[in-house]
C-alpha positions as MATLAB code, in Angstrom:
seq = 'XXXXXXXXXXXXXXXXXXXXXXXXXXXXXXXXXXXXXXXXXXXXXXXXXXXXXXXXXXXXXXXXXXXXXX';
ca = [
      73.751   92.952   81.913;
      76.849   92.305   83.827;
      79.065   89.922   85.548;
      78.384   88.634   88.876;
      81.897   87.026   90.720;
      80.837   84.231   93.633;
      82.819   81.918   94.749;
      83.004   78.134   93.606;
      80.811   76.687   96.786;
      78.526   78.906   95.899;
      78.474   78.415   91.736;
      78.425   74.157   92.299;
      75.037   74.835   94.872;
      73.758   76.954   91.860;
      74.464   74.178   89.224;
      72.650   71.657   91.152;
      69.562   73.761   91.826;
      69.480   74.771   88.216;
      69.542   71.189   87.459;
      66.802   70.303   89.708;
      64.557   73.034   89.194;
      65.204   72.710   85.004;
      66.131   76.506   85.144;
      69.919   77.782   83.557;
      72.266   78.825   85.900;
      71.254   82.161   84.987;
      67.622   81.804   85.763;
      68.365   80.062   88.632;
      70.632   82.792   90.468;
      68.073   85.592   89.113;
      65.250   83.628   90.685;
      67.583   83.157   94.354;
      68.498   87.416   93.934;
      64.655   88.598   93.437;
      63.440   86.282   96.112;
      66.151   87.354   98.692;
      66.045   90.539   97.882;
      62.219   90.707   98.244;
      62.709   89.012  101.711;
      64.696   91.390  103.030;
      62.050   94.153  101.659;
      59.640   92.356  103.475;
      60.728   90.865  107.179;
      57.179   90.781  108.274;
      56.479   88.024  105.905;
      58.069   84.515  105.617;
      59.999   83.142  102.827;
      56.897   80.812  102.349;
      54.343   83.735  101.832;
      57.003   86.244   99.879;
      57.024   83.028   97.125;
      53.215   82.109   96.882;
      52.374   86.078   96.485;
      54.919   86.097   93.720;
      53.359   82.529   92.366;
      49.846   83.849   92.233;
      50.457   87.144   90.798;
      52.472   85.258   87.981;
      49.563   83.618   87.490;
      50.668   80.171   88.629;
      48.410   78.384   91.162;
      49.783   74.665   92.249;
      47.036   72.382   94.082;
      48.098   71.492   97.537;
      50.301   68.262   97.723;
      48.698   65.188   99.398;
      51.279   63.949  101.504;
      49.583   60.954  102.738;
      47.384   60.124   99.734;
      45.053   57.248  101.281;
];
């Protein structure tokens, strides 16, 4: 384990997704490295695809959102 320097911008954007997404800070920024990191492994595939392959093989399957429930 080690420290990671960013700059503030970037630390307050963190905070606030943390916060939204109920994750630490820590959590959060692991969860922004892997996904970038398998993005750029991966330039074939969207962002959108790279997250629900990771989703499904962590064994977590959402039901589409309605966005105009009648």
């Amino acid at each position: 384990m080690g420290i990671v320097n960013i700059d503030d911008e970037l630390h307050d954007q963190l905070r606030r997704a943390a916060k939204m997404s109920c994750r630490s800070i820590n959590a959060q920024a692991a969860y922004w490295i892997r996904l970038g990191m398998l993005c750029e492994m991966n330039p074939g595939q969207s962002f959108t695809e790279i997250a629900a392959r990771e989703r499904r093989e962590a064994g977590l399957t959402l039901p589409p959102l309605a966005l105009n429930p009648a």
